[in-house]
C-alpha positions in Angstrom: 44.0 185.3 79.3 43.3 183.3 75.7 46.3 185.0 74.7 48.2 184.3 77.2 47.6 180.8 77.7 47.7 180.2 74.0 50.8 181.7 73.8 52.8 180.8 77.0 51.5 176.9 75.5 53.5 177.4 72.0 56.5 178.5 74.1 56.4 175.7 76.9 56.1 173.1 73.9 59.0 174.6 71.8 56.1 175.5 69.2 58.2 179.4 69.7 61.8 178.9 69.9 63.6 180.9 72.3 64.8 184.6 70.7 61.7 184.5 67.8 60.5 187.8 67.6 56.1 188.0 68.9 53.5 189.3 66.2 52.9 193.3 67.1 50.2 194.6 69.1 48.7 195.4 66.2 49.0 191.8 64.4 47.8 190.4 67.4 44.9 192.9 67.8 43.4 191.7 64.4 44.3 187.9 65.2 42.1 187.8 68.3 39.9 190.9 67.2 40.6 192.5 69.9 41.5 196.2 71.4 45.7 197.3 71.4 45.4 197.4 75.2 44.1 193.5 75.8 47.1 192.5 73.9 49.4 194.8 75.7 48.0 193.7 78.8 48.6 189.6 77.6 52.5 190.9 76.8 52.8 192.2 80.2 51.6 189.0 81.7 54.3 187.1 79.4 56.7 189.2 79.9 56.0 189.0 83.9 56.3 185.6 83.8 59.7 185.1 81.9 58.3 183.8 78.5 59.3 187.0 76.6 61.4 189.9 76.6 60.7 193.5 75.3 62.7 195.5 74.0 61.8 198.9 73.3 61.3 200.4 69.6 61.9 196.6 68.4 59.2 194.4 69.4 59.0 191.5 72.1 61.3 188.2 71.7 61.1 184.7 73.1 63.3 183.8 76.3 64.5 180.5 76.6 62.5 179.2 78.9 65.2 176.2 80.2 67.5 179.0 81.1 70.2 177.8 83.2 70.6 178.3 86.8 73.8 180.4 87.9 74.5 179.3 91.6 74.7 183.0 93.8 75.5 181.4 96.7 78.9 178.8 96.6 82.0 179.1 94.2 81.3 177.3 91.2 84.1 176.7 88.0 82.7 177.1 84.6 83.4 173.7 84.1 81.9 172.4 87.1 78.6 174.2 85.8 78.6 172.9 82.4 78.7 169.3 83.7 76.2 169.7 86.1 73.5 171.3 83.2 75.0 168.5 80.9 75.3 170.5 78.2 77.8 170.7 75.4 80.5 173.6 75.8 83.7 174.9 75.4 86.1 177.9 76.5 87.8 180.5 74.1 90.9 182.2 75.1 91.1 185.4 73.8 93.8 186.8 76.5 96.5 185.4 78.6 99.2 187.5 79.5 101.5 189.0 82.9 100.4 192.5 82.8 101.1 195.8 85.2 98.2 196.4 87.1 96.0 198.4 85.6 94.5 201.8 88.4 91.1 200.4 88.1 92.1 196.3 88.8 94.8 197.3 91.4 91.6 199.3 93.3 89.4 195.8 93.4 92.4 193.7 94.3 93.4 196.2 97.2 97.0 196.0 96.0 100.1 198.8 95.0 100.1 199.3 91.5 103.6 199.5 91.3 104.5 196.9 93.3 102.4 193.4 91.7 101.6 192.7 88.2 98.6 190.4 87.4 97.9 187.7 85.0 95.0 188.9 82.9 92.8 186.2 81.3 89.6 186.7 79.1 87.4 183.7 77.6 84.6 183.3 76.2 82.2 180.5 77.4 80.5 179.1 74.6 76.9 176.6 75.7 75.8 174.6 72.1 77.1 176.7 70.1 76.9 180.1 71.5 79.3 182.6 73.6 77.1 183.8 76.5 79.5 184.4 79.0 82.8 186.9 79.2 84.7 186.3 81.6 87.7 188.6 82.5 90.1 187.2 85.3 93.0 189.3 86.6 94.7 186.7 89.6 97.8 188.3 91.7 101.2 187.0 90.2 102.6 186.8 94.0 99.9 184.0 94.3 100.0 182.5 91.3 103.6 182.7 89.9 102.3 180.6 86.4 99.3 180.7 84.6 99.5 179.1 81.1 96.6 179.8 78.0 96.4 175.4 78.2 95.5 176.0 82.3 92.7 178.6 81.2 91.3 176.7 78.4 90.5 173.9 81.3 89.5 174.6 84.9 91.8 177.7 86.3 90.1 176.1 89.7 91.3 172.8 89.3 95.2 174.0 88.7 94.8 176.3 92.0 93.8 174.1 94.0 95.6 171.0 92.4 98.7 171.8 91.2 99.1 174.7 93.7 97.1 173.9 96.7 95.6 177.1 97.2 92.6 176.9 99.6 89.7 178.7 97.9 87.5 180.2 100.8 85.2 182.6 100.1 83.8 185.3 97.6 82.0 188.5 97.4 79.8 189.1 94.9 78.3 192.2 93.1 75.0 191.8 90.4 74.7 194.5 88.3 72.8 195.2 84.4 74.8 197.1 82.0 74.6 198.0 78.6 77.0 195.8 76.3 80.3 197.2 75.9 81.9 196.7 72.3 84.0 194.3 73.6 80.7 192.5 74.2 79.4 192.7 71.0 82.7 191.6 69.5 83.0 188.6 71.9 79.5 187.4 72.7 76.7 186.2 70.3 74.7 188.8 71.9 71.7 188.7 69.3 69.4 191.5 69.9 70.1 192.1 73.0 71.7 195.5 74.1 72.7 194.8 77.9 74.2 192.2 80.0 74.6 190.9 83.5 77.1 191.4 85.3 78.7 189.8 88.2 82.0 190.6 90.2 83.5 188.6 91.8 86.4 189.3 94.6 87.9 185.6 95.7 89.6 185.2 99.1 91.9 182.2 100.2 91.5 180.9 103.1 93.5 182.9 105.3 91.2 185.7 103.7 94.1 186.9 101.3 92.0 188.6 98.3 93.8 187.1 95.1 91.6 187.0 92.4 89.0 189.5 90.7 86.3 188.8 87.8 84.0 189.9 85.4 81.4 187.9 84.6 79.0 189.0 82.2 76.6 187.4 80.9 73.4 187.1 77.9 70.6 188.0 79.3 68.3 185.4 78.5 70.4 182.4 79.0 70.9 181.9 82.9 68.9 182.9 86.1 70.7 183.4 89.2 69.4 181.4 92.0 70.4 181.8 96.0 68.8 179.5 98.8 67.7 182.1 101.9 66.6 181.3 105.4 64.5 183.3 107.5 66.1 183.7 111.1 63.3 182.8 113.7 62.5 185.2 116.4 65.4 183.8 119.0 68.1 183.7 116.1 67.4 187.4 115.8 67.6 187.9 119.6 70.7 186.2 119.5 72.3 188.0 116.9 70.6 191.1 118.5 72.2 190.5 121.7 75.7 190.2 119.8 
């Protein structure tokens, strides 16, 4: 518990800056003089308890600590996030172009592959100073006739919706962790870290026309993704029971 509280201590003041790589066991062994397995033990309660991150065969890292909260629940804009954490970022486009539908897009988007193309769009979200999101966007050109790389360096949303007036309903959502990709590694200050989160989105307008598919992936230790649940009482159970 010394080590544990010491530690978590230098990491809640900033004393540890997020990503700085912990001593070893055995470093920490001598510092405390203490047995391999106390200090594996302390680790485990870090790690448990989101100040650090091990990785195996390379040691345990700092997470930051003031990660920011991804909204599960609700369709959100990148930009719409960044103002609400208040922190500074930008968007790099690395792709916009009218494509053919690729097999695997044409499968999510529930469309003939011969009959639609798609506009395909990739940025990069940069948050002070580093690209921790890829996003890949692929929207149906039957819906959205125009899509210029000016649009997707702002709010994509703001254009649909403004300039368009499509009315955004709904989406589904898929969380998964994956190992990085090399299209990852070339597009996202990844650090040390070897995998990413992932998250798929498949957007419906309002008259539940599925338009728009994305991959979202994300750095690990940057964002935590937060829902609001409700627990049905015993008659709301009934009732949907009885449905």
């Amino acid at each position: 518990m010394q080590i544990y509280q010491e530690y978590s201590g230098r990491i809640q003041t900033g004393d540890l800056a997020p990503s700085t790589k912990m001593p070893s066991e055995n470093e920490l062994a001598r510092e405390y003089n203490t047995s391999r397995e106390t200090v594996r033990k302390a680790l485990h309660l870090l790690a448990q308890n989101g100040y650090i991150h091990k990785i195996k065969a390379k040691g345990s890292f700092v997470l930051d600590i003031g990660r920011m909260d991804f909204p599960m629940g609700g369709l959100v804009s990148f930009k719409e996030m960044s103002e609400r954490i208040g922190r500074q970022s930008r968007t790099i486009v690395h792709e916009n172009q009218l494509i053919p539908v690729p097999e695997d897009i044409a499968s999510h988007l529930e469309i003939d592959q011969h009959k639609c193309l798609v506009w395909k769009v990739i940025r990069a979200r940069e948050i002070e100073g580093e690209r921790v999101i890829l996003d890949k966007d692929y929207f149906r050109s039957d819906i959205v006739p125009v899509l210029t790389q000016e649009i997707s360096s702002g709010s994509i949303y703001e254009y649909l919706e403004g300039e368009l007036k499509l009315q955004i309903s709904y989406a589904k959502k898929v969380v998964s962790v994956e190992e990085a990709d090399e299209e990852d590694r070339g597009l996202m200050d990844l650090q040390h870290y070897t995998h990413v989160v992932v998250v798929r989105n498949y957007v419906y307008l309002e008259d539940t026309t599925l338009f728009q598919y994305t991959e979202s992936r994300h750095r690990l230790d940057k964002f935590q993704f937060v829902d609001f649940a409700r627990r049905s009482h015993g008659e709301d159970k009934k009732a949907d029971f009885l449905k």
